[in-house]
NUVOVO-559327 format. One record per residue (C-alpha): residue in three letters; residue number from 1; x, y, z. Coordinates in steps of 0.25 Angstrom, whole numbers, plus 5000, padded with zeros to 4 digits. Layout:
BEGIN
<node rest="ala" nr="NUM" east="X" north="Y" up="Z"/>
...
//
This chain:
BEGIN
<node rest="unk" nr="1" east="5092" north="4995" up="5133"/>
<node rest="unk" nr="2" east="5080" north="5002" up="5126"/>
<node rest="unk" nr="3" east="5081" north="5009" up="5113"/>
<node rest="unk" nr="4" east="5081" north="5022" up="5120"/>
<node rest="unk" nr="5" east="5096" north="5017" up="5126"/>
<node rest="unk" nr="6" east="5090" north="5017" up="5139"/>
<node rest="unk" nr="7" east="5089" north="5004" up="5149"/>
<node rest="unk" nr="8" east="5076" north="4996" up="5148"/>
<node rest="unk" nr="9" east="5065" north="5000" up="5160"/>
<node rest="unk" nr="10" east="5061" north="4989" up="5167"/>
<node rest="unk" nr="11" east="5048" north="4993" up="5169"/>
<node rest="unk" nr="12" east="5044" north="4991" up="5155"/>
<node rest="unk" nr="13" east="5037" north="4975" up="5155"/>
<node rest="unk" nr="14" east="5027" north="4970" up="5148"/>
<node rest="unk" nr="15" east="5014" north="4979" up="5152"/>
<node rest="unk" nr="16" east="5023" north="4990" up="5152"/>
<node rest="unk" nr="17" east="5024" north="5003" up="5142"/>
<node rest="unk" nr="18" east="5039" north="4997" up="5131"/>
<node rest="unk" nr="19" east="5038" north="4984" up="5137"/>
<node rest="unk" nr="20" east="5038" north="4971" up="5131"/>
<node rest="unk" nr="21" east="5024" north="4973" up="5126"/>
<node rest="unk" nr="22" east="5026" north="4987" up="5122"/>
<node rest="unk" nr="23" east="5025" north="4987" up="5106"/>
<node rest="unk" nr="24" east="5029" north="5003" up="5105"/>
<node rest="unk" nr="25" east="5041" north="5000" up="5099"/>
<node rest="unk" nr="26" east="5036" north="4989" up="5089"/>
<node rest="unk" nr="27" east="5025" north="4987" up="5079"/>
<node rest="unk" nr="28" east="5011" north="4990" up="5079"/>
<node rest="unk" nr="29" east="4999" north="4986" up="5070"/>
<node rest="unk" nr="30" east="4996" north="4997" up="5061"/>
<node rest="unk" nr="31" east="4984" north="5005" up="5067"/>
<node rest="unk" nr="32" east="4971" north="5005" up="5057"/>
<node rest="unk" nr="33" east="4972" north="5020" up="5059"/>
<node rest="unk" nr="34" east="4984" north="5020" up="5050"/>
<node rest="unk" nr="35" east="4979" north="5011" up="5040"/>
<node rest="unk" nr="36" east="4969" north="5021" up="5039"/>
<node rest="unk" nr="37" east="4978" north="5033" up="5037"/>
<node rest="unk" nr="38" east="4982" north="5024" up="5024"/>
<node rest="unk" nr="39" east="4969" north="5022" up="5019"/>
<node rest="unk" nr="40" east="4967" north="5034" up="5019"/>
<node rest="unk" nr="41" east="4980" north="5037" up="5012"/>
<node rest="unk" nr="42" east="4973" north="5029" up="5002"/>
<node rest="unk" nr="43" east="4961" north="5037" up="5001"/>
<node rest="unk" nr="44" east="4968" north="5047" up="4999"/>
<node rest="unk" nr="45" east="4978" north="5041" up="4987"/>
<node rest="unk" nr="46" east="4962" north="5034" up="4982"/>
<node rest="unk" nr="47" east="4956" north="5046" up="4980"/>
<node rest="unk" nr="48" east="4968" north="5054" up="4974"/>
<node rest="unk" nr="49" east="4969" north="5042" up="4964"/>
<node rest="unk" nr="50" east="4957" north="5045" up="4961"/>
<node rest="unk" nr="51" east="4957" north="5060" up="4957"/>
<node rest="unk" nr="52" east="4970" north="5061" up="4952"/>
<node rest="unk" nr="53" east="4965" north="5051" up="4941"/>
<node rest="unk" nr="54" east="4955" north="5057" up="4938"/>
<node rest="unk" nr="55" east="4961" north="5072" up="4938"/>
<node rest="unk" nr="56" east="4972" north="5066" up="4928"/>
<node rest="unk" nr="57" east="4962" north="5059" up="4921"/>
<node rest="unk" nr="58" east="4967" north="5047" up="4920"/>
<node rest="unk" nr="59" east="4960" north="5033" up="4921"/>
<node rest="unk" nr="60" east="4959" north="5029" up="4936"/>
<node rest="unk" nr="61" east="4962" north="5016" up="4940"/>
<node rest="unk" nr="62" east="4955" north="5004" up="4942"/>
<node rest="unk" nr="63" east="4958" north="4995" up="4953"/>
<node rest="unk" nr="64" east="4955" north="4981" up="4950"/>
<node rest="unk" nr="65" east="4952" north="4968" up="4957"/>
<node rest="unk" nr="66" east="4969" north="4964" up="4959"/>
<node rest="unk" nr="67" east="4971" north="4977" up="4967"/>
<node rest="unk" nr="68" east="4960" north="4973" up="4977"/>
<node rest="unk" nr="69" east="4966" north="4959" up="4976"/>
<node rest="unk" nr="70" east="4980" north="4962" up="4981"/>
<node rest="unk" nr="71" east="4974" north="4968" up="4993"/>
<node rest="unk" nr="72" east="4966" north="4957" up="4996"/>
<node rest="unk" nr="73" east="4978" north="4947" up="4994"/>
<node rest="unk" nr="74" east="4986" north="4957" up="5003"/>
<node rest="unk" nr="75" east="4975" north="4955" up="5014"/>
<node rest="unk" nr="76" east="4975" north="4940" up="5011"/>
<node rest="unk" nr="77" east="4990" north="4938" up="5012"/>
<node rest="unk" nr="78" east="4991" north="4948" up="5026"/>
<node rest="unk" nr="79" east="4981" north="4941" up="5033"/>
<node rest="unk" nr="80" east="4987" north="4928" up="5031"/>
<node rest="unk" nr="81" east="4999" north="4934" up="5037"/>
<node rest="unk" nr="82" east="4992" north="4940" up="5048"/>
<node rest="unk" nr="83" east="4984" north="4926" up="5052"/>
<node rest="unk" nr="84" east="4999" north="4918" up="5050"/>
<node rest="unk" nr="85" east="5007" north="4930" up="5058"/>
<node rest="unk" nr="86" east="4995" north="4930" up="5069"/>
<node rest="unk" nr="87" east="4996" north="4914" up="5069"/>
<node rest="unk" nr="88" east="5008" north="4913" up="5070"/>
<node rest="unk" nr="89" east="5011" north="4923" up="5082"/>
<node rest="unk" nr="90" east="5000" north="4915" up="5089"/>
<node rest="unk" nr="91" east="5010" north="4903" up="5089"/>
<node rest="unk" nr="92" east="5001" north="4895" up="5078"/>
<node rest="unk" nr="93" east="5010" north="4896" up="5068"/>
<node rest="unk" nr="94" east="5024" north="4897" up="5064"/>
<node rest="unk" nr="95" east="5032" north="4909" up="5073"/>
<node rest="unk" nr="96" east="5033" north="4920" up="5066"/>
<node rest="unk" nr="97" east="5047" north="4927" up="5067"/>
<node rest="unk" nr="98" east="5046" north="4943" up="5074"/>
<node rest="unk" nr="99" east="5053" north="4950" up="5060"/>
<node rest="unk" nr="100" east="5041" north="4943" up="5052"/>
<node rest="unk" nr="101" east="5032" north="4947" up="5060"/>
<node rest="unk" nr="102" east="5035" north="4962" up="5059"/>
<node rest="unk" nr="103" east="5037" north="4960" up="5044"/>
<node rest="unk" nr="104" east="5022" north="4955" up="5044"/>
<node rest="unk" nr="105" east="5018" north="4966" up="5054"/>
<node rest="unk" nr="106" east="5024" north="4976" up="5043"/>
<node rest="unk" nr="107" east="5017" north="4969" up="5032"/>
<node rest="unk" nr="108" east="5003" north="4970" up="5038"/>
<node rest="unk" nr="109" east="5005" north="4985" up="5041"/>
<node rest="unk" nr="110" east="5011" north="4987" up="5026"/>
<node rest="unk" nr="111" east="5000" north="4981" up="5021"/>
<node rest="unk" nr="112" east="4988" north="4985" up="5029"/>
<node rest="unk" nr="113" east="4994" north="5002" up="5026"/>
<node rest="unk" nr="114" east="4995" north="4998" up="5011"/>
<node rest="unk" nr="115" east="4982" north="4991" up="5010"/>
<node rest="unk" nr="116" east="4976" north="5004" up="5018"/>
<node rest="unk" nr="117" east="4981" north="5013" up="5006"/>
<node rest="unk" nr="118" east="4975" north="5005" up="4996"/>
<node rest="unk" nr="119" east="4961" north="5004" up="5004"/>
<node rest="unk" nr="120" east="4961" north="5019" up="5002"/>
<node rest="unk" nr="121" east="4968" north="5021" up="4992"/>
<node rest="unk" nr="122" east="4957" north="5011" up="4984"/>
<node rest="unk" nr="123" east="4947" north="5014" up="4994"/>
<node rest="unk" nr="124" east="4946" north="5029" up="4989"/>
<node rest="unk" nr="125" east="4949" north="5027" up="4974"/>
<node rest="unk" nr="126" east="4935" north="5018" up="4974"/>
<node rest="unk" nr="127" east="4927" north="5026" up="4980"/>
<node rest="unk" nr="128" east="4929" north="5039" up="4970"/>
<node rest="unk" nr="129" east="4922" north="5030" up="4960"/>
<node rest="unk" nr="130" east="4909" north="5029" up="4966"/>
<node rest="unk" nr="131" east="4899" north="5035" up="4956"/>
<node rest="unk" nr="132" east="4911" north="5039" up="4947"/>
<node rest="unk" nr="133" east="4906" north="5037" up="4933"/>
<node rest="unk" nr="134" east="4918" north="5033" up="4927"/>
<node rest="unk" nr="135" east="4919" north="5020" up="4919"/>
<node rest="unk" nr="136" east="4925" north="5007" up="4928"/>
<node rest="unk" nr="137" east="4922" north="5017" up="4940"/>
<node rest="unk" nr="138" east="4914" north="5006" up="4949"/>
<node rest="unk" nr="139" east="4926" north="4996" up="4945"/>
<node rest="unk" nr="140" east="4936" north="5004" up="4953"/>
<node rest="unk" nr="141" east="4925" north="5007" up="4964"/>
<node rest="unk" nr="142" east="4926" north="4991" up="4965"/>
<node rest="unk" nr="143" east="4939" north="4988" up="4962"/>
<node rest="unk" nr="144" east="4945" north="5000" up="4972"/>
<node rest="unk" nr="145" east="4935" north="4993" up="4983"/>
<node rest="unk" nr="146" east="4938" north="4980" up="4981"/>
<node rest="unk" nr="147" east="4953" north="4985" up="4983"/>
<node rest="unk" nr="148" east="4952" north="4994" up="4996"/>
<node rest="unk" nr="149" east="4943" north="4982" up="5001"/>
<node rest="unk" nr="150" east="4955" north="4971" up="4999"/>
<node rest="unk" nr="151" east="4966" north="4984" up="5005"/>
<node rest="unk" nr="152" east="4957" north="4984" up="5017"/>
<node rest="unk" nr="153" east="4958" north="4970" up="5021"/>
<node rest="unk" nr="154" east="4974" north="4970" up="5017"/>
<node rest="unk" nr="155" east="4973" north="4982" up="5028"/>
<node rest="unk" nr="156" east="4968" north="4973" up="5038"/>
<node rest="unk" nr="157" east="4974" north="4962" up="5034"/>
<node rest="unk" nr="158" east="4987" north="4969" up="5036"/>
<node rest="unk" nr="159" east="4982" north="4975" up="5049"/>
<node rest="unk" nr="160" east="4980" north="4960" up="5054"/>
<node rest="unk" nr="161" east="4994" north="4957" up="5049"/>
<node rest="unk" nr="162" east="4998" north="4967" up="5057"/>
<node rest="unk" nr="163" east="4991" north="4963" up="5072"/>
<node rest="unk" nr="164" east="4995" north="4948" up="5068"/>
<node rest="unk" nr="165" east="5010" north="4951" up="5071"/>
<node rest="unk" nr="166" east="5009" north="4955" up="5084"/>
<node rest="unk" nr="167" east="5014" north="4946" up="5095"/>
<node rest="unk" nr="168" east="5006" north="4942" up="5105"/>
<node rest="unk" nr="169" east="5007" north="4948" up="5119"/>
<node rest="unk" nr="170" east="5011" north="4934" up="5125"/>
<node rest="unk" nr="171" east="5023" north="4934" up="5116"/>
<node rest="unk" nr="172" east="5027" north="4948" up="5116"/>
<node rest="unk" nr="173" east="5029" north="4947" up="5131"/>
<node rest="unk" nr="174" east="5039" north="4933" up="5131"/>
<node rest="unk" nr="175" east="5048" north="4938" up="5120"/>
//
């Protein structure tokens, strides 16, 4: 029986529309175009940072060298995890059971949407301190480049993670 209660058609097969290769139902690589809906979610959030601080009068932040750091850690560990995942689905490694494989699915998209907000986010903060004639204003031009720099390879990174879990066609088609 199918989901909808009704009897399984036999003319579904492997080339064919909810066959065994049809992945409608299951998980699929978050599209750049989404990452880019949340980079610019962080623009957005980057910019009003900027303003509103500047509105209340308070002292904006500086983003410093540790910020950028966790993001380029974060890209670090997730491609490690991608080659490892990618590896071992190829039969090189060690197999890789299916739930860890959809729980490293979900951290690459997790981690690739988050890193997107921050690129934005850091992306658009930086850049309203060109020419700004503040004191330590080049600091956080720097330091909130250095930062969407590292969140855009944790972006691909994660997007890699993300490919890395799929099955190959020649497996998907003997389970």
């Amino acid at each position: 029986m199918s989901r909808d209660g009704s009897e399984p058609d036999a003319s579904r097969g492997p080339d064919r529309p909810g066959g065994p290769d049809d992945d409608r139902d299951g998980l699929r690589p978050t599209p750049v175009s989404s990452a880019l809906a949340w980079a610019g979610v962080g623009v957005v959030g980057g910019l009003l940072l900027r303003f509103a601080v500047g509105r209340l009068g308070a002292v904006a932040p500086l983003v410093t060298l540790p910020q950028g750091l966790a993001f380029a850690l974060l890209a670090a560990i997730l491609g490690y995890v991608a080659w490892a995942t990618r590896r071992s689905l190829r039969g090189r490694g060690s197999r890789l059971a299916a739930h860890q494989a959809v729980n490293r699915f979900l951290l690459g998209r997790a981690s690739a949407l988050v890193s997107a907000l921050a690129l934005g986010g850091y992306l658009a903060y930086g850049l309203t301190w060109i020419g700004d004639p503040a004191e330590r204003a080049d600091d956080r031009l720097v330091g909130s480049l250095v930062a969407a720099g590292c969140a855009l390879a944790a972006v691909v990174a994660g997007l890699l993670l993300e490919r890395a879990c799929r099955v190959p066609p020649s497996e998907r088609a003997g389970s």
